[in-house]
C-alpha positions as CSV (number, residue, x, y, z in Angstrom):
1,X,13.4,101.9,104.9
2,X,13.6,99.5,101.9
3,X,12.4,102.5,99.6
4,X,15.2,104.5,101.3
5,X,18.0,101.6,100.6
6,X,16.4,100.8,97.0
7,X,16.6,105.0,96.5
8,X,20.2,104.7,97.2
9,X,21.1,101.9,95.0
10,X,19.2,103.4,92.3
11,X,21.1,106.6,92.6
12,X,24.3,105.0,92.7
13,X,23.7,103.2,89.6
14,X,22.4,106.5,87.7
15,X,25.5,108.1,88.4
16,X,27.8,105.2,87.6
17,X,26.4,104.7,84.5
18,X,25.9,108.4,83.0
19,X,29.2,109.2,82.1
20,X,29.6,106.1,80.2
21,X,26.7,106.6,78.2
22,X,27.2,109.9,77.1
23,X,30.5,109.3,76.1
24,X,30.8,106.5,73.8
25,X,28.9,105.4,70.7
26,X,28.4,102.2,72.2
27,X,25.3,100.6,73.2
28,X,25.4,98.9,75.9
29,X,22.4,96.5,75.8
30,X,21.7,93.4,75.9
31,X,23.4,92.1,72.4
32,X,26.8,94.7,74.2
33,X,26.0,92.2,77.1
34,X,26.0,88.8,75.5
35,X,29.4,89.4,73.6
36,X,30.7,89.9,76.7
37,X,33.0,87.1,78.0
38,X,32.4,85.7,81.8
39,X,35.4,88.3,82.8
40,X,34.2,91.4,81.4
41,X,30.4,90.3,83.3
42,X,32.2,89.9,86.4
43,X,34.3,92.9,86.3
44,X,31.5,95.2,85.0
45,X,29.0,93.6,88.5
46,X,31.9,94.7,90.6
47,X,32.2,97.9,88.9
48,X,28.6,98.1,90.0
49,X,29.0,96.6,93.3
50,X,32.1,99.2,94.2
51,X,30.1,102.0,92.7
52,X,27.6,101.4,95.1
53,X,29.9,101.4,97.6
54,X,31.8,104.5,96.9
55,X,28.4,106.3,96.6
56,X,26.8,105.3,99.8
57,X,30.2,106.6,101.7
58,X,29.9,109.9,100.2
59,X,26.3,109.6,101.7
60,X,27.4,109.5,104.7
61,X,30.3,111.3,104.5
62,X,28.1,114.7,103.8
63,X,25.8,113.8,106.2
64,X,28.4,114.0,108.8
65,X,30.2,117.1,107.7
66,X,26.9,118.8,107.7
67,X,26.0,117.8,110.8
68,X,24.8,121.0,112.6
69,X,24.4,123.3,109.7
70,X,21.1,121.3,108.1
71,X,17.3,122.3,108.3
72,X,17.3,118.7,109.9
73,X,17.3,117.3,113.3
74,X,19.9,116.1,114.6
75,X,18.7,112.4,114.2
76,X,19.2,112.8,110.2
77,X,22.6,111.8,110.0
78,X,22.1,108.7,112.9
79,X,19.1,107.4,109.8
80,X,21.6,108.0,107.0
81,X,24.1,106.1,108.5
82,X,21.5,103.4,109.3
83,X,20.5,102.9,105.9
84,X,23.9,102.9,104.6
85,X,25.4,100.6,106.9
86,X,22.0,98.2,106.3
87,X,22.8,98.8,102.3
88,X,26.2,97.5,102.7
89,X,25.2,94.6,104.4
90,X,23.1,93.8,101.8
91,X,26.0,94.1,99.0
92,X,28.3,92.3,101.0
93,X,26.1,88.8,101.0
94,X,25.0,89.2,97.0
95,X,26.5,87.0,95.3
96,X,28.5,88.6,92.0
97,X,27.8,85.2,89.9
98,X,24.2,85.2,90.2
99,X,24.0,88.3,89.8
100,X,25.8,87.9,86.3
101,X,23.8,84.7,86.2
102,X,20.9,86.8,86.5
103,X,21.4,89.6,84.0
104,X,22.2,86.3,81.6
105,X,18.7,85.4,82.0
106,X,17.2,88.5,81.5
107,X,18.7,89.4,78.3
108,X,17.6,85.7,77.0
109,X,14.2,87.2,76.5
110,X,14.5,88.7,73.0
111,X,12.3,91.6,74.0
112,X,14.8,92.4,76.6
113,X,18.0,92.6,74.1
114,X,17.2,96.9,73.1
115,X,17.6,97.8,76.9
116,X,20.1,99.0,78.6
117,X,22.5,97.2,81.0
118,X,21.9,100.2,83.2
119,X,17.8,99.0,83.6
120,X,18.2,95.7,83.4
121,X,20.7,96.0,86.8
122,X,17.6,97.8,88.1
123,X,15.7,95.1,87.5
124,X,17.8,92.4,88.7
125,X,18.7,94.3,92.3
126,X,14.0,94.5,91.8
127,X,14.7,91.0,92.1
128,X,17.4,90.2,94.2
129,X,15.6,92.6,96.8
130,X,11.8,89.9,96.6
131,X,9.6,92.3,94.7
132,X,7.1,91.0,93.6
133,X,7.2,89.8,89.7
134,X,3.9,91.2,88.9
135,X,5.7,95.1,89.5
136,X,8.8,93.5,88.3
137,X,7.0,92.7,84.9
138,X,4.9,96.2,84.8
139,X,8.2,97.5,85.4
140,X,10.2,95.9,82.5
141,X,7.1,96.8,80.1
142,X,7.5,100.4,81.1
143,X,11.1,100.1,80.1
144,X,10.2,98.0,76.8
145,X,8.1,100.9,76.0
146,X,10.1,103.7,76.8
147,X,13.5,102.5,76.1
148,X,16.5,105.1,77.0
């Protein structure tokens, strides 16, 4: 189940952030987030936050008007609507400073600063969620080699 919810978030996220980065010359990585003032953090972790949100209701919004007319049983859309109510749970008790807090820290590492925002919310939500640090580290390497 905590693939499933993580799956979702991760989704979510993808989505949110591939208009943006197709669209504007910016980078938006770690030196993009330390200019940022506290506001523009906040507001850009409840972009996130909201996007999540919005995404996991269309989840469960398509698995109810399909209901029926899917290869699946009928217990599909009761498990979809499990995990989505269990994911907004979740978002409901994070906390939007650490999580700003946390994205500070992870772009103090200098080997950090040519990623992304969009992994390094990965990441954090890896930590927020108690994976363990040795697979969020191999994680971050992967990243730090294959930056996108």
């Amino acid at each position: 189940m905590n693939r499933t919810v993580l799956t979702c978030i991760l989704v979510t996220v993808f989505v949110l952030f591939s208009a943006t980065a197709h669209s504007a010359e910016t980078a938006y990585d770690g030196i993009y987030w330390q200019q940022c003032t506290p506001d523009v953090k906040h507001l850009f972790v409840d972009g996130v936050m909201g996007g999540i949100m919005v995404g996991q209701d269309r989840v469960v919004g398509n698995a109810l008007l399909n209901k029926g007319s899917t290869a699946g049983s009928h217990e599909c859309p009761k498990a979809v609507i499990s995990v989505v109510n269990s994911l907004e749970r979740q978002i409901e008790q994070w906390d939007r400073s650490r999580f700003v807090e946390a994205l500070d820290d992870f772009y103090e590492e200098p080997d950090n600063l040519g990623l992304t925002v969009k992994w390094a919310v990965l990441v954090v939500l890896l930590e927020m969620r108690g994976a363990p640090e040795d697979e969020i580290k191999a994680y971050i390497e992967q990243l730090q080699r294959n930056p996108q």
